[in-house]
N, C-alpha and C positions, 0 to 999 in steps of 0.2 A: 462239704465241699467235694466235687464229683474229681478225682483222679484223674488224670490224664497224664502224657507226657510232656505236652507243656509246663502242664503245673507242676509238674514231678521236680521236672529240669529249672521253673523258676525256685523251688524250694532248694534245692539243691546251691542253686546260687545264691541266697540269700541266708545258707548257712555254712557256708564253703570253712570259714573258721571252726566252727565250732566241729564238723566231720571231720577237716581236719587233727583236731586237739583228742577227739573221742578214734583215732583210728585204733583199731587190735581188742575195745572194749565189747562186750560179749553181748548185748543186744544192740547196737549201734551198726547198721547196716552204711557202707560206702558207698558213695555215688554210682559205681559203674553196677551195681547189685541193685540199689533203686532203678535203673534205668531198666534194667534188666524185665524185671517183673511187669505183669500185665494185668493191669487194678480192673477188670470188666466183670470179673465174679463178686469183688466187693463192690464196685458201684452198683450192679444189679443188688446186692443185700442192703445199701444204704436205701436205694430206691425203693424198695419193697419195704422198710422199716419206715420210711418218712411216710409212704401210703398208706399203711397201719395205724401212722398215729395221727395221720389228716382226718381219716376214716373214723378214729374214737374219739375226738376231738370235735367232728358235726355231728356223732353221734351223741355226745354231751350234749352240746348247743342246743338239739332238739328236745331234751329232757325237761 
């Protein structure tokens, strides 16, 4: 799933309890820090790693 702030912001809404229940816990990042951040360096690694394995996957096929 590619990042975005859309998506950022519906995940955030669809866990608003549980960020709540986890606030002050020690890898449990808070909404306004989510928001914060700019996922285009990990989307660019997600895409390059899905390309990698499309890549050795026809390279299988053609085996």
């Amino acid at each position: 799933m590619e990042f975005t702030a859309d998506v950022v912001e519906q995940l955030i809404n669809a866990s608003s309890e549980e960020l709540a229940a986890s606030a002050g816990r020690r890898f449990v990042q808070q909404p306004a820090t989510l928001r914060s951040h700019s996922y285009a360096e990990m989307n660019l690694k997600l895409f390059e790693f899905l390309d990698k394995l499309v890549a050795q996957y026809q390279q299988q096929d053609k085996a």
